[in-house]
C-alpha positions in Angstrom: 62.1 -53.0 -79.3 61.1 -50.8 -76.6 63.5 -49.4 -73.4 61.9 -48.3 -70.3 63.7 -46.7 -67.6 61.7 -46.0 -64.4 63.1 -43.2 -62.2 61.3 -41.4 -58.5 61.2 -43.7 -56.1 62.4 -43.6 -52.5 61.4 -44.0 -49.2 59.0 -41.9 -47.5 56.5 -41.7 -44.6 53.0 -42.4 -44.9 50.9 -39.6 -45.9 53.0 -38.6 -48.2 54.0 -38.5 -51.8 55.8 -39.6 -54.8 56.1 -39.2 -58.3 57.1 -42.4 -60.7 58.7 -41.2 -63.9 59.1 -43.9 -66.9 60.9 -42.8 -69.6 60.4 -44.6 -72.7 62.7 -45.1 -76.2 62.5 -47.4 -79.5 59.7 -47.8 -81.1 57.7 -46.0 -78.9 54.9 -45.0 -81.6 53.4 -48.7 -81.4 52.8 -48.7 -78.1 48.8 -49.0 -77.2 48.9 -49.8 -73.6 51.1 -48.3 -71.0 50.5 -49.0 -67.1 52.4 -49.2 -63.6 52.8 -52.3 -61.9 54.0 -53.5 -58.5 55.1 -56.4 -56.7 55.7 -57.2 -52.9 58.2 -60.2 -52.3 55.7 -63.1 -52.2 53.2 -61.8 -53.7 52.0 -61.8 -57.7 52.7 -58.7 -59.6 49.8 -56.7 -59.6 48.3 -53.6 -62.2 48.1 -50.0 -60.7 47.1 -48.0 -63.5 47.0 -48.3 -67.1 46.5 -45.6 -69.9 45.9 -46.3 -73.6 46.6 -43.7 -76.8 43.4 -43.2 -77.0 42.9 -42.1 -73.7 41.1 -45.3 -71.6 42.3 -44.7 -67.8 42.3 -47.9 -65.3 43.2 -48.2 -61.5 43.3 -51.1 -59.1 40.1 -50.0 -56.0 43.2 -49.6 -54.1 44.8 -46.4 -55.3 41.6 -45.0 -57.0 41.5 -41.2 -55.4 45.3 -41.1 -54.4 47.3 -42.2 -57.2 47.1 -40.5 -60.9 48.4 -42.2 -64.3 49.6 -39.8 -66.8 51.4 -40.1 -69.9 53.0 -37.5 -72.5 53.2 -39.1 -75.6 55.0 -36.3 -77.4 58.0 -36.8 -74.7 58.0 -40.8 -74.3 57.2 -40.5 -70.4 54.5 -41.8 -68.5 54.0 -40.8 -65.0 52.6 -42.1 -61.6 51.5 -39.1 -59.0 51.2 -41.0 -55.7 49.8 -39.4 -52.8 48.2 -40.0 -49.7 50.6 -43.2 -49.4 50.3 -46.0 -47.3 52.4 -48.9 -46.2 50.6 -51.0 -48.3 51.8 -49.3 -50.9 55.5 -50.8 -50.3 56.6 -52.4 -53.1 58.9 -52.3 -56.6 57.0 -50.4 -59.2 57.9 -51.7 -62.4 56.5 -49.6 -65.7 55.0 -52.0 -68.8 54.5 -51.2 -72.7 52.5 -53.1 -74.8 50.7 -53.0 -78.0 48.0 -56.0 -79.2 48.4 -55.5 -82.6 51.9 -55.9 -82.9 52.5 -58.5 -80.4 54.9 -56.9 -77.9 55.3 -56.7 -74.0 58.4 -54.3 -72.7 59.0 -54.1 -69.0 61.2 -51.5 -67.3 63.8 -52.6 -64.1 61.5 -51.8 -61.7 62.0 -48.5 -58.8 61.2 -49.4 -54.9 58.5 -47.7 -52.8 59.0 -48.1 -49.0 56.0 -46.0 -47.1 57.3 -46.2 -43.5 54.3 -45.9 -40.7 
């Protein structure tokens, strides 16, 4: 079993910034894949950013050169640096653990993001 607890969000104006903390506990030391999520009412949950253990980085085009993934495995916590935001960027970020080989998929509570214009 894996708990994720996601923590930072808020409302701000666009332009500016944000930073997602997901604080993670159990059996931490199988996860492979840890990423940021997001979903709009309406709309299909979609991937932000992913990082894996061994260092592979992914972002959706959208966030590519605003937003920056990080993750400190020694502490359990993964991060999300958003800047430059934009109301687009409105949604509830929701932080995801997963591992292949073991068969598992954890997903935190989920923190809203409001960018006002």
């Amino acid at each position: 079993q894996v708990q994720l607890v996601e923590s930072g969000g808020g409302l701000v104006q666009a332009g500016g910034s944000l930073r997602l903390s997901c604080a993670g506990s159990g059996d931490m030391v199988r996860v492979y894949e840890m990423g940021w999520y997001r979903q709009d009412p309406g709309k299909q949950r979609e991937l932000v950013a992913a990082t894996t253990s061994s260092g592979y980085i992914n972002y959706v085009d959208s966030v590519k050169g605003r937003f920056t993934i990080s993750r400190d495995s020694a502490k359990n916590i993964m991060y999300l640096q958003m800047n430059s935001l934009k109301p687009e960027d409105t949604a509830v970020y929701y932080c995801n653990a997963k591992s292949y080989r073991y068969g598992f998929d954890f997903w935190g509570q989920g923190t809203q993001v409001t960018v006002s214009s």
